[in-house]
C-alpha positions in Angstrom: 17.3 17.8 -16.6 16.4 14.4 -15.1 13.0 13.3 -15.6 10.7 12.4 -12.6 10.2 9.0 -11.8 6.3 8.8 -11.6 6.5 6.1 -9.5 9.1 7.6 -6.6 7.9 8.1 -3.2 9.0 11.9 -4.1 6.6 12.3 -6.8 3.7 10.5 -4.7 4.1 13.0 -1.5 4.7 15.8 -3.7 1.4 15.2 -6.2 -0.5 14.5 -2.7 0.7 17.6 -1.0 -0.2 19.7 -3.9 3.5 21.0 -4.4 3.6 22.4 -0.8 6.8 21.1 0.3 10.2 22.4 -0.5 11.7 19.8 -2.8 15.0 19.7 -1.2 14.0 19.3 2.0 11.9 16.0 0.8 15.0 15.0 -1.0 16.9 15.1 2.3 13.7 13.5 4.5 14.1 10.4 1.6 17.7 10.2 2.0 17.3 10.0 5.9 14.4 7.7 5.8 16.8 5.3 3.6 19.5 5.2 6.2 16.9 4.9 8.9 15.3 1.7 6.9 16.6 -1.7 7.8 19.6 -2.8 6.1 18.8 -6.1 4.8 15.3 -7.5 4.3 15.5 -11.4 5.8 16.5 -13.2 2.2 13.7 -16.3 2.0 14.0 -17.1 -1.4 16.8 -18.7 -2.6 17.4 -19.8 -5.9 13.9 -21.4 -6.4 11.2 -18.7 -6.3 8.5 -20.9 -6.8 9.0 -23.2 -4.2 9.6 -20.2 -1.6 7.2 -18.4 -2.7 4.6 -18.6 0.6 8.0 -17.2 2.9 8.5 -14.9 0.5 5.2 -13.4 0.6 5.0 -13.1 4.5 8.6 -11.8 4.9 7.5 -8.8 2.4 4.5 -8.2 4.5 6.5 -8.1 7.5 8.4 -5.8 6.2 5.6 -3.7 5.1 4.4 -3.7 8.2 7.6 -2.7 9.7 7.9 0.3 8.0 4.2 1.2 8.1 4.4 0.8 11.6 6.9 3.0 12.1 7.0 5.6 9.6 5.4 8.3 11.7 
């Protein structure tokens, strides 16, 4: 058996829901939801992190907000 990854989005909704879900039908809804997600996040960094750091920041809340924004 493999163990559950406390930190999965599957765990979350399914501690949260109080077990009230179906499992495989949230395995399927996460499997969907990862084709439905953008492809590629814009890559800002580089090979110097440090220096990039203030585009990286704001290209990972714009994707946040991205997927906030449309996860309904």
């Amino acid at each position: 058996m493999t163990e559950l990854n406390k930190n999965s989005f599957f765990f979350y909704f399914y501690k949260k829901t109080g077990g009230l879900h179906d499992p495989a039908l949230l395995t399927k809804m996460i499997e969907i939801l990862k084709e439905w997600l953008p492809e590629n996040s814009p890559d800002l960094l580089g090979d110097d992190m440090e220096e990039n750091y203030p585009l990286y920041a704001l290209g990972q809340r714009d994707y946040k907000d991205f997927i906030m924004k449309n996860l309904k």
